[in-house]
C-alpha positions, -999 to 999 in steps of 0.1 A, spaced: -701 795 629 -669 781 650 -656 746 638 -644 725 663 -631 691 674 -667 673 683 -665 661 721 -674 626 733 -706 635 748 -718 655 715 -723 621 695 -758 615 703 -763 648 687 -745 642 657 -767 614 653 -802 641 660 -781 661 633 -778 636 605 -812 625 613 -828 661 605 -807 668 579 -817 630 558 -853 647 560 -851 667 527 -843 635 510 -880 628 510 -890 658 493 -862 647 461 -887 609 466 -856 590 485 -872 584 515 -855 550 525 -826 581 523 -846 599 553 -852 568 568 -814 552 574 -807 552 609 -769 575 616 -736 551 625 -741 542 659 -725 559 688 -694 534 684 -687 543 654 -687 581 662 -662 573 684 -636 558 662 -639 590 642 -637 610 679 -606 587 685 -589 593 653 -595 632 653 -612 631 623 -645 643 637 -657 684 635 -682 702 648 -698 738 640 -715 752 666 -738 781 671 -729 808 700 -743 788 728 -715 760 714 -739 736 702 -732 713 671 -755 722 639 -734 704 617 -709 677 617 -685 662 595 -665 627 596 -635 615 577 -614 585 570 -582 580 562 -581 567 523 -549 558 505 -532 587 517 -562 610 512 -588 619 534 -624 606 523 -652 623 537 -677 593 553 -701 619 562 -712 659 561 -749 669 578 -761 705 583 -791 705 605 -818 721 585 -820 754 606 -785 762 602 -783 753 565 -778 775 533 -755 798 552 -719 782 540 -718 757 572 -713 726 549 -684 745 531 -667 756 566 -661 720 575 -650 708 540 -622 739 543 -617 725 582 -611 690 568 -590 701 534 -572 726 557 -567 693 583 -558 672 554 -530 698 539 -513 696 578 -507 660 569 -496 661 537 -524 647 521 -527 653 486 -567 654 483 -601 647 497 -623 623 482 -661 617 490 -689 597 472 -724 613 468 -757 612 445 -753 627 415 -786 641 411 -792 653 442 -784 693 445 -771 693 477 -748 668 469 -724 665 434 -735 700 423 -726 712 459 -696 692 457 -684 706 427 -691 743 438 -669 735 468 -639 723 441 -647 688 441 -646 673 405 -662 637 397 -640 607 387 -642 583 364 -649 545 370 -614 540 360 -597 565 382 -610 549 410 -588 534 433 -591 502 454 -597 521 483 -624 539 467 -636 507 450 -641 490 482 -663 521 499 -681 520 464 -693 480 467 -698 491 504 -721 513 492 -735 496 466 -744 468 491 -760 490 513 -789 498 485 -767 530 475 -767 521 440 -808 526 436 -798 563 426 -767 576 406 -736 581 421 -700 588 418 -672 593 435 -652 630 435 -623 645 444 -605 677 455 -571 685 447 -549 703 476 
């Protein structure tokens, strides 16, 4: 798979992407998961804007998979990572982390961050394959804090969560 900067007219698909991809949260019985609609198209675009939206396409350079990033205290903080089912399982997920930790190392940063379920097993356990290592309520920052009550606010917080990082 080629990563790549997502183009403006690709958002719709990132939003068929995420939707696809929120489907196997039924089977783990998180279905309001499944059922959350993607950011809407203008907030794709502030991540299209910032260049801090990639893409992995097949060879007819399609997207299969997406990521999307913030800017967090110095870090970048991934907001969101979706492999569509049919290209998942085959290190697409892990190409974009790279792509972002890669991006993130050209600008100095010292680490990403991300939140995720804990129990979920393509989420922390992924994570922490990938070199992501959870942190404790007390490490957290404000940044961090605040995406955490955003969350939280959102009905996040009906499952375990946590917040991780990965050194550069």
């Amino acid at each position: 798979m080629r990563i790549r900067a997502v183009h403006l007219d690709e958002l719709p698909l990132l939003q068929d992407i995420e939707r696809a991809a929120g489907q196997c949260f039924r089977d783990v019985g998180m279905a309001e998961i499944a059922e959350d609609e993607p950011l809407p198209l203008d907030e794709l675009a502030r991540y299209h804007r910032a260049g801090l939206a990639w893409v992995a396409v097949d060879d007819a350079d399609t997207p299969v998979a997406y990521l999307i990033a913030d800017r967090v205290e110095g870090n970048l903080h991934v907001e969101q990572v979706s492999v569509h089912p049919d290209s998942a399982r085959r290190g697409v997920g892990r190409s974009l982390l790279d792509q972002l930790a890669a991006h993130a190392a050209s600008e100095g940063a010292p680490a990403l961050t991300l939140t995720t379920f804990t129990e979920v097993p393509w989420n922390a356990p992924y994570y922490a394959r990938c070199g992501f290592h959870p942190l404790d309520d007390s490490d957290l920052t404000p940044g961090l804090r605040k995406i955490r009550d955003r969350e939280a606010a959102h009905g996040l917080d009906r499952w375990p969560r946590t917040c991780m990082r990965r050194d550069l």
